[in-house]
Structure formats: C-alpha cells, structure tokens
C-alpha positions in Angstrom: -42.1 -14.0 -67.6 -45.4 -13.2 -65.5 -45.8 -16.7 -65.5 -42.8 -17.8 -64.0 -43.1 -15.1 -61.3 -46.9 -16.3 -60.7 -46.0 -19.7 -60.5 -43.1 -18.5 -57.6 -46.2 -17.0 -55.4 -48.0 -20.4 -55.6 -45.1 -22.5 -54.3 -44.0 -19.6 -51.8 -47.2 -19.7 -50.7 -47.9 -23.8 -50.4 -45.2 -23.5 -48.4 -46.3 -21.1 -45.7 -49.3 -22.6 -45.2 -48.0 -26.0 -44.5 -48.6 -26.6 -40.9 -45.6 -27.4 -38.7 -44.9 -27.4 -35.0 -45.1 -24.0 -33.2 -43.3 -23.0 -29.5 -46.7 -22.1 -26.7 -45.4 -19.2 -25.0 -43.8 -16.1 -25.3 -39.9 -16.4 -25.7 -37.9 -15.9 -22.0 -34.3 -15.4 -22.6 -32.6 -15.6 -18.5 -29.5 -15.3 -17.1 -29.1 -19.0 -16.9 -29.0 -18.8 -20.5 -26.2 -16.6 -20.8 -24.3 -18.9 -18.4 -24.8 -21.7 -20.8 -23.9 -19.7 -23.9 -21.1 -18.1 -23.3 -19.7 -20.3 -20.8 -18.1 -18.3 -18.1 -16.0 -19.4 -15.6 -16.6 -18.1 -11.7 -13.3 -15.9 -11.8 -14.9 -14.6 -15.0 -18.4 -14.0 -13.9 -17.1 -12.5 -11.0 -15.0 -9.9 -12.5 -17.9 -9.1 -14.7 -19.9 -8.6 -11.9 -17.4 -6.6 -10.3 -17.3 -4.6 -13.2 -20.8 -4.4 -13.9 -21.1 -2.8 -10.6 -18.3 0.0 -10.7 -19.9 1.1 -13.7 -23.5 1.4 -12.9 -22.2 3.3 -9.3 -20.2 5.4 -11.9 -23.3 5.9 -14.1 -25.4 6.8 -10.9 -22.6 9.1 -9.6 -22.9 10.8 -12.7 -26.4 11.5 -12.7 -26.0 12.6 -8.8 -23.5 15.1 -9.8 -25.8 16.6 -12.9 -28.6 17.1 -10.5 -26.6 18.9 -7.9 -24.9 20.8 -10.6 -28.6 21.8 -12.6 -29.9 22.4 -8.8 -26.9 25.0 -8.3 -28.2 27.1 -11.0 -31.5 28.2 -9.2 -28.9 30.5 -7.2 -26.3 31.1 -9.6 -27.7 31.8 -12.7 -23.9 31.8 -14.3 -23.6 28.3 -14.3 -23.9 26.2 -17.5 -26.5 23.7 -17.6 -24.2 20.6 -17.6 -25.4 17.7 -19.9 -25.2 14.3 -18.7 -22.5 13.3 -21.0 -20.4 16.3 -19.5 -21.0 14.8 -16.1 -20.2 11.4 -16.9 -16.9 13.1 -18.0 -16.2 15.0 -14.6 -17.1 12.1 -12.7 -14.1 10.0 -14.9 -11.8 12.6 -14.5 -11.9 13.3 -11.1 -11.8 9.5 -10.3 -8.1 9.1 -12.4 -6.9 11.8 -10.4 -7.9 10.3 -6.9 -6.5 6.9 -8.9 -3.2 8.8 -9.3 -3.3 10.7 -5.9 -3.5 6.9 -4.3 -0.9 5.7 -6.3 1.4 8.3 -5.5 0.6 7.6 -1.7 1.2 4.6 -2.1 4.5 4.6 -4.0 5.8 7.4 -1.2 5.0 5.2 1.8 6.9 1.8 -0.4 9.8 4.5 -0.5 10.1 5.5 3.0 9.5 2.3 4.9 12.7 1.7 7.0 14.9 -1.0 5.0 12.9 -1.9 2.1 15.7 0.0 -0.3 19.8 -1.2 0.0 22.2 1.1 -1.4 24.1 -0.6 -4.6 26.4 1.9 -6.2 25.3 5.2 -6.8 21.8 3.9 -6.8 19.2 2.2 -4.5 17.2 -1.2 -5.0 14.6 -3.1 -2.9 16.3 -5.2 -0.5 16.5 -8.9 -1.1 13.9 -10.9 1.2 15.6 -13.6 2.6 12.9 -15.8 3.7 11.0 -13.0 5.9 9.2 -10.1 4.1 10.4 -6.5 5.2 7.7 -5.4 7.8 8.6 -9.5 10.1 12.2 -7.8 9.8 11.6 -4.5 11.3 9.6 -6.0 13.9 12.0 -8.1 14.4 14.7 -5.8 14.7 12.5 -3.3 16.9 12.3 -6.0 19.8 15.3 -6.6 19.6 16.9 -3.2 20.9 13.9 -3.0 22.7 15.8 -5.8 24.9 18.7 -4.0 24.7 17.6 -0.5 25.6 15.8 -2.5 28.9 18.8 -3.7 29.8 20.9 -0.6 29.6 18.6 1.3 32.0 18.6 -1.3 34.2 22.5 -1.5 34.4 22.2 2.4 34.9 19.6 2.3 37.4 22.2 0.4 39.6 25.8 1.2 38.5 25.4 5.2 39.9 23.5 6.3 35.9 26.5 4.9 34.4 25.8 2.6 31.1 28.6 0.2 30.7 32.2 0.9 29.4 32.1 -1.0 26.5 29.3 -3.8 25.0 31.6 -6.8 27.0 30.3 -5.8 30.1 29.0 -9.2 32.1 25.9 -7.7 33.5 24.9 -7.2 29.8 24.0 -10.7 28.0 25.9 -11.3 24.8 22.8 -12.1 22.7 21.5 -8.5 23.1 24.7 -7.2 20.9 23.7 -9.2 18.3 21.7 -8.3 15.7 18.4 -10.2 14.9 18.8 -10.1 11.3 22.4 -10.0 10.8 23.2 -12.7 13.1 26.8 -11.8 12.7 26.8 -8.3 13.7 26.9 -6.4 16.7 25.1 -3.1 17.4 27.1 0.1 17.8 27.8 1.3 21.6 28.7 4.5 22.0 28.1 4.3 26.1 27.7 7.6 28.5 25.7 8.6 31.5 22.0 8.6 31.8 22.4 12.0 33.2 24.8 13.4 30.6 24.2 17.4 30.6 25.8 18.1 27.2 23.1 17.3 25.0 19.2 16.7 25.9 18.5 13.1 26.5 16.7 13.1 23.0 19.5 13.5 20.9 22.1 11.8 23.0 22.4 7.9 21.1 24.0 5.2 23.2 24.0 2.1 20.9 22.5 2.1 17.0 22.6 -0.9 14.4 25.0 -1.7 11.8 26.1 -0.6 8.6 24.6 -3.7 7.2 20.8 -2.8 8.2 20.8 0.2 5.4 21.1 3.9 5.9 18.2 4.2 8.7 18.8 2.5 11.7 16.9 2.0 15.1 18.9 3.9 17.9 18.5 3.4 21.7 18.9 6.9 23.1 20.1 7.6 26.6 16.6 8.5 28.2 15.5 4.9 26.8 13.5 5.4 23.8 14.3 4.1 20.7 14.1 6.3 17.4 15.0 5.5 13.5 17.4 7.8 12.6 19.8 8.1 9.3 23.4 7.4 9.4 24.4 11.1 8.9 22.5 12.5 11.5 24.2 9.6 14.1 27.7 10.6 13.1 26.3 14.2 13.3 25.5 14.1 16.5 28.3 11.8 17.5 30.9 14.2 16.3 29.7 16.8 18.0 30.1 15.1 21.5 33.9 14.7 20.6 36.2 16.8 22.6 
C-alpha cells in the first residue's frame, strides 16, 4: 500500500516539473472582454448602463442621506443612529411613493384632457383616433371657434351689438358652422346681444359644439372669449335665460 501511494508522488511530481509554455504578464481582464463574452447587443448594453447608473445614484443617495441623518444627531441626541442598510431602505421607499405620486398625476391629467374619453353606456372609454391623435383634435377644434368667435364680434361691432338671428346669416361664412372634426356638424347658436344685461358677459354662451364632440365642449361666450365648459352647466345656464 505505501508503495503504491509512493509511486503516485513520483509520477504527480514528473509531471509538474515538466516544462511547458507559461503567459508573461500579469492577467488583465477589460471591459472589451465582457463585450466579447457575453455578447450584448447596444439596446442591451445601454439599458445596463442605464441601470448601472440609477443604482449607483441610488447607492450614493443613500449614503448622502445616512450622513445627514448621523450629522442630525450632534443636536438631537433622540435620534437613532441610522445604519446604512436602513438608509438604503428610506431612500427606496420614498422613491416608490414619488413613483406612485407621478403616476397618479399622470393618470389624472390622461383623465381630464378635453375629449380623450366618449361616453358608451353607463360607462366611459378613450375616444377612437381617427387618423389625428387627441391633442391635433383640440387644436384643431380650438381655431376653429376661434374663427367663429372673430367673426361674431365683428358682425356685432357693426349690426348695432346685435349677433346674428340665426347661424344662416350671409355676413357669416358657412364654413365657420361647421365643425372641424365632425365635418358634418354644425355648432350650437344660441345668438343675443353683446351688451345683454341679464347675465355678466362671462357666463352668457352664444354658440357651443356638438353633442358629438363629448361632454366638454369649447363655447364662444358673448364678450368673445372662448371657455371649455360641460354640457350641464351650458343647458344650466341656457335655461335660466328662458323667460
């Protein structure tokens, strides 16, 4: 048995001391070598680097927020110390709540812009796009009664501060009635006096958009301006011009 095991040693040992090539140097290991091993794409290497960053601005952040919370307790005694660990965990919780804050902005202002939800039943959805996104629309639709409202004031400027009787008066050009986005639609005139004492010039309206357009429409009022408004409020204030 010893035999065997010193006869092992011999050969192990013939066959270390063989001589064989050997790398000058010391060993470099670069990030062109990374490239090559793991093959990344740009897009990937990109978002790595992306990444990469975030969480070393996170790590810093952390460690800013430790030593302004280890300064504080010079003056306040109170305070824990606050481990680095605990900081990174502040610094991660605060930044989902701004995340969810954003979001929630975000959301709200998708919610309230102007035409981007149609009612279907008892329930809303997103409008369709029909080749123009919803912002080109209200653009659209804002010069449009902008047109409108410019020609009203000048038929009132010089027919006594009277607006027309009805929208088939001549002086006003039949492409201002219609509607930019529904071509086949007219706007709403309600008609009056640029001087109408019964209600301030601010909530007197004197043509509006559709029923099509949604449930906030763009409404010229009598002084000239032009307001969004919702449906109810028009018919609101509408009824309570009747007689």
């Amino acid at each position: 048995m010893g035999g065997r095991i010193r006869l092992s040693v011999v050969v192990l040992t013939l066959l270390l001391i063989q001589p064989g090539d050997a790398s000058a140097g010391m060993p470099s290991f670069t990030l062109a070598d990374v490239r090559r091993s793991l093959s990344l794409s740009d897009l990937t290497r990109m978002r790595l680097e992306v990444i990469s960053f975030f969480l070393l601005s996170i790590l810093l952040c952390t460690g800013i927020i430790q030593f302004i919370w280890n300064s504080l307790r010079k003056d306040i005694p109170i305070l824990p110390r606050l481990a680095y660990g605990k900081a990174l965990g502040v610094v991660v919780l605060w930044g989902l709540l701004f995340v969810l804050v954003l979001t929630m902005i975000s959301g709200a202002r998708e919610l309230m812009t102007p035409g981007a939800w149609e009612k279907k039943g008892l329930t809303h959805q997103l409008a369709q796009d029909s080749g123009q996104d919803v912002e080109s629309q209200i653009a659209a639709r804002v010069r449009a009664i902008e047109r409108l409202a410019d020609a009203l004031q000048e038929y009132a400027r010089t027919h006594g501060r009277n607006f027309p009787a009805n929208d088939s008066s001549p002086e006003i050009p039949a492409p201002l009635w219609q509607h930019p986005v529904n071509t086949n639609q007219r706007y709403v005139y309600v008609g009056g006096r640029l001087d109408d004492e019964e209600f301030s010039y601010r909530s007197l309206p004197l043509a509006y958009e559709p029923d099509e357009v949604g449930p906030d429409r763009l409404v010229v009022l009598a002084d000239g301006s032009i307001v969004w408004m919702p449906v109810n409020e028009i018919n609101r204030v509408l009824s309570q011009r009747e007689p």
